[in-house]
C-alpha positions as CSV (number, residue, x, y, z in Angstrom):
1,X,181.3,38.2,231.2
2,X,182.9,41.2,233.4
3,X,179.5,42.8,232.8
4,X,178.0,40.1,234.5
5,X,180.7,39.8,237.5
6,X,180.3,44.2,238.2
7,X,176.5,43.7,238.4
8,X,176.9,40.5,240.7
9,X,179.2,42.5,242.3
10,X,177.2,45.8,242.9
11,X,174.8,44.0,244.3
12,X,176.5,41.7,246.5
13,X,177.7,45.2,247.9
14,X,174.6,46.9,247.9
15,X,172.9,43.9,250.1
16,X,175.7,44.3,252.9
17,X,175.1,47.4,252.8
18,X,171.7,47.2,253.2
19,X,172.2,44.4,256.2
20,X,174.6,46.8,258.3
21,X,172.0,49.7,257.8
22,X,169.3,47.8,260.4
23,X,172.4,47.6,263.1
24,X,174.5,50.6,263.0
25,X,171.0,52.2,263.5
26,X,169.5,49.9,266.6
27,X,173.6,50.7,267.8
28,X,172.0,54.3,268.0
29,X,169.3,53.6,269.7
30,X,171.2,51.9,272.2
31,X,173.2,54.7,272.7
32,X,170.2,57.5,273.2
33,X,168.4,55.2,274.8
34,X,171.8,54.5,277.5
35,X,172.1,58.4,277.3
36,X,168.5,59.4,278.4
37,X,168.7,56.5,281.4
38,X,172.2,58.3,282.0
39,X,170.8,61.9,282.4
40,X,167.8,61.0,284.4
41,X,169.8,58.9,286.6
42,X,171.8,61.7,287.2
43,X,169.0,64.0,287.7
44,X,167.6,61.8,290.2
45,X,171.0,61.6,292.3
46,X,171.8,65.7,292.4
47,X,168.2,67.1,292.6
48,X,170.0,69.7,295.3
49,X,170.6,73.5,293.9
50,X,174.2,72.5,295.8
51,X,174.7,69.3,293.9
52,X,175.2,71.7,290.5
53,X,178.9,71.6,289.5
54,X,178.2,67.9,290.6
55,X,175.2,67.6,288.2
56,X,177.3,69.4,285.5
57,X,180.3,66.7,285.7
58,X,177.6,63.6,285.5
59,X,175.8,65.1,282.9
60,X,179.3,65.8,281.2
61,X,180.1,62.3,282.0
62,X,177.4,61.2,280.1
63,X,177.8,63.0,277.3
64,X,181.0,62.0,276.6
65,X,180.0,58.2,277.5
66,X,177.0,59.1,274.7
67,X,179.6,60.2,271.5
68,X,182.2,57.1,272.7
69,X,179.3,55.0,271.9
70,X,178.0,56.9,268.6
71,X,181.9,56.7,267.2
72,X,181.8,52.7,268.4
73,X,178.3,52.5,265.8
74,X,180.4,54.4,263.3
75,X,183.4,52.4,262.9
């Protein structure tokens, strides 16, 4: 009978698992896909050689925005 319960059991875990898997990975690809917009947006808005240290802090900004988002998927 327990035999029965930890093999129900490893697979009641192992199809959770398996359900989160599809998620945490489209979470990802939200969060390139919200990172790449990010960039080109900021590429877009300081395309001027004297918009650099303001480039720099958006694409900064975006980065850090990017591994918020990743740590989100993760927990």
């Amino acid at each position: 009978m327990i035999k029965k319960w930890s093999i129900v059991s490893l697979v009641f875990v192992l199809l959770v698992f398996g359900f989160s898997l599809p998620s945490i990975a489209g979470c990802k690809s939200d969060c390139q896909s919200d990172y790449e917009s990010a960039v080109e947006s900021c590429k877009q808005q300081y395309d001027e050689p004297d918009d650099a240290q303001s480039l720099q802090a958006c694409m900064d900004e975006a980065q850090n925005d990017y591994a918020s988002c990743i740590n989100e998927c993760d927990s």
